[in-house]
N, C-alpha and C positions, 0 to 999 in steps of 0.2 A: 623356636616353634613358630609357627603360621597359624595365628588365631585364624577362626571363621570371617571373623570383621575385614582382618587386614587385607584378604582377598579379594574384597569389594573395593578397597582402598587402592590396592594393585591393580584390578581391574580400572579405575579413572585416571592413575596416573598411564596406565599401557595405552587406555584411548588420546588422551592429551599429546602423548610422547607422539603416535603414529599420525596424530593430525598436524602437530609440528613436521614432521618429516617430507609431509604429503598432504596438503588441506584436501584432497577427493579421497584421500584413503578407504574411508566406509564407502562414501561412492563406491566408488570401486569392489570392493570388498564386496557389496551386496550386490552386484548387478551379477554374476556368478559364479561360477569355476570351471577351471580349463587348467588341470595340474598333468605334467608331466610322468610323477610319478606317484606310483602306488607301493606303500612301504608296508610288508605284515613283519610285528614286529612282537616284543615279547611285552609284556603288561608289567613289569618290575617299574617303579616309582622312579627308578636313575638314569633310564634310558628314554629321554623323548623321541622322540622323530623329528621334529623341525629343527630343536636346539641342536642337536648332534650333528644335523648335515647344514647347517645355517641357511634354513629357509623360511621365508615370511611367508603368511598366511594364502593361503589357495596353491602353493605350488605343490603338495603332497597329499594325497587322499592315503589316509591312515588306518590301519586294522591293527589289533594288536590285543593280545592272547596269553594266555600263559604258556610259555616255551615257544614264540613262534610255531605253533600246529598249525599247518595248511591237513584239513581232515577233509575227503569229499563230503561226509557225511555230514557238519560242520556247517547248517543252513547261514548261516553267522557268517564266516569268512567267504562261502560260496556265493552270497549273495553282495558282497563288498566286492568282490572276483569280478564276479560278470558286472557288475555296474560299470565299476572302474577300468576295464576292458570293451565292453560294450557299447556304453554312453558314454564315459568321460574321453574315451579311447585312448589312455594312458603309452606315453612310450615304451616306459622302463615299470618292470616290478621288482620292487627288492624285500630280499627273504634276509630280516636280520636278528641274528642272537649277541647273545653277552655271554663274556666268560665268568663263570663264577656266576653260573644262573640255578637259583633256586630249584627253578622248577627240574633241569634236567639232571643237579643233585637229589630231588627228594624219588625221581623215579627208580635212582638206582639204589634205594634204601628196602630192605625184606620187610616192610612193612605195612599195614594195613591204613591206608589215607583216607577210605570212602570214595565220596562221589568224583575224586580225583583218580582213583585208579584207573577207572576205564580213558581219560585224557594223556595220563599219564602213559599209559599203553603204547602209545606213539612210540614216547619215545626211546623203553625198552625195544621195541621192533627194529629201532634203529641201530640199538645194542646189539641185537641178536644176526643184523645184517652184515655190519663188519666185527662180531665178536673176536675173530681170529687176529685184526690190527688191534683192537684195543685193549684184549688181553696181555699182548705183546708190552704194553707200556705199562713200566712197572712204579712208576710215581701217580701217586692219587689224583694231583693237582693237573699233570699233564696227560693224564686218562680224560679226567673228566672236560677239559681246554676240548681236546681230542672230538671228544663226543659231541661238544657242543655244536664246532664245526662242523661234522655229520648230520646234526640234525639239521641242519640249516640247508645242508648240498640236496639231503633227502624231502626236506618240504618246497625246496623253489623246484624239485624233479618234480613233485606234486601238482605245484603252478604248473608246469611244462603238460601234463597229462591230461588237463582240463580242455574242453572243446573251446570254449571260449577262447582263450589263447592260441591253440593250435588254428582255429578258423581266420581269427584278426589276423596273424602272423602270416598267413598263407596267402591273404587277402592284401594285408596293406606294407607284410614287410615288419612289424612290429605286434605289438610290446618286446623287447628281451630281458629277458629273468637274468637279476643276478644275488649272486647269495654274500654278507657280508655278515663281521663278528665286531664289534664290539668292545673296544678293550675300557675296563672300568677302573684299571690303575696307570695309563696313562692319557684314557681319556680318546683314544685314536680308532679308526675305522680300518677295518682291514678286509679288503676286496677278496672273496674268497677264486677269484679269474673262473666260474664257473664255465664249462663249456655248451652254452643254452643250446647253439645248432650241433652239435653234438649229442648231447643226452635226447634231444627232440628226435634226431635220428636215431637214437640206440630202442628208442622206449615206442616206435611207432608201429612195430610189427601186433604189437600187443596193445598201445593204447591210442592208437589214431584213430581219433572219431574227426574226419574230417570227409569222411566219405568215400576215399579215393582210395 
């Protein structure tokens, strides 16, 4: 267990450690940020974002949600979007899940969650998009692996449909979206090779807000 104490405890030896490595590290650290990437990820306690991808402090501006939902609606992730795209001008956005994620198990349960249902919405949508491949898969465990990955390909399409994105990308060449999973029994990352100028092409007849 992690008392409340011990955290403060962790917190002085984390600052001691990083001053031995680097005596300007807060220097640094406070003068501001310029992160490469932008990672929305899912809110579960096992998955950090800097630990996973072994990144020190200012390289990754972070959102993180329950099921990785990119919602338009979602002033919360839209407005970490456009920051992170706009201001920070991130290269890379990465959409990532875990397998054996709660939240995109309790969606697919017949039952009444509350204020989760309409969240949870999402990602039945994404059930109902490829119901026909997922029906197909007749193991629980490799349906549900299945799904996870979907939702993940179907919220970085979500990145991909946003103006913010479409305008940088047009303008300077970048960000590009990529979608990754998660694995939480070997601990591994796995590139889902999404095709960002591809889907940006597929999705532009209907969602280019870029003017042209």
């Amino acid at each position: 267990m992690l008392s409340y104490d011990q955290i403060f405890e962790n917190n002085r030896q984390w600052v001691s450690q990083q001053q031995e490595k680097d005596a300007n590290f807060l220097e640094k650290l406070a003068a501001g940020q310029s992160p490469e990437y932008l990672y929305i990820g899912c809110s579960d306690s096992r998955v950090t974002a800097e630990e996973i991808m072994g990144a020190s402090p200012g390289q990754v501006f972070v959102h993180r949600n329950i099921a990785n939902i990119v919602n338009n609606i979602d002033l919360n992730v839209m407005s970490v979007l456009n920051y992170a795209v706009r201001h920070l001008e991130v290269k890379h956005i990465i959409v990532c899940g875990h397998y054996n994620c709660g939240g995109v198990k309790a969606a697919m349960q017949p039952v009444d969650l509350g204020i989760l249902n309409p969240w949870l919405r999402n990602i039945r949508d994404v059930y109902r998009l490829h119901e026909q491949e997922l029906d197909s898969i007749a193991d629980d465990t490799l349906r549900y692996n299945r799904l996870v990955e979907l939702n993940v390909i179907e919220q970085a399409t979500n990145v991909i449909k946003t103006a913010a994105v479409q305008l940088m990308y047009e303008e300077k060449g970048f960000p590009i979206v990529h979608g990754w999973v998660f694995d939480l029994h070997n601990g591994m990352l796995k590139d889902l090779q999404i095709d960002f100028e591809g889907i940006l092409k597929k999705i532009e007849k209907i969602y280019n807000l870029t003017g042209k």
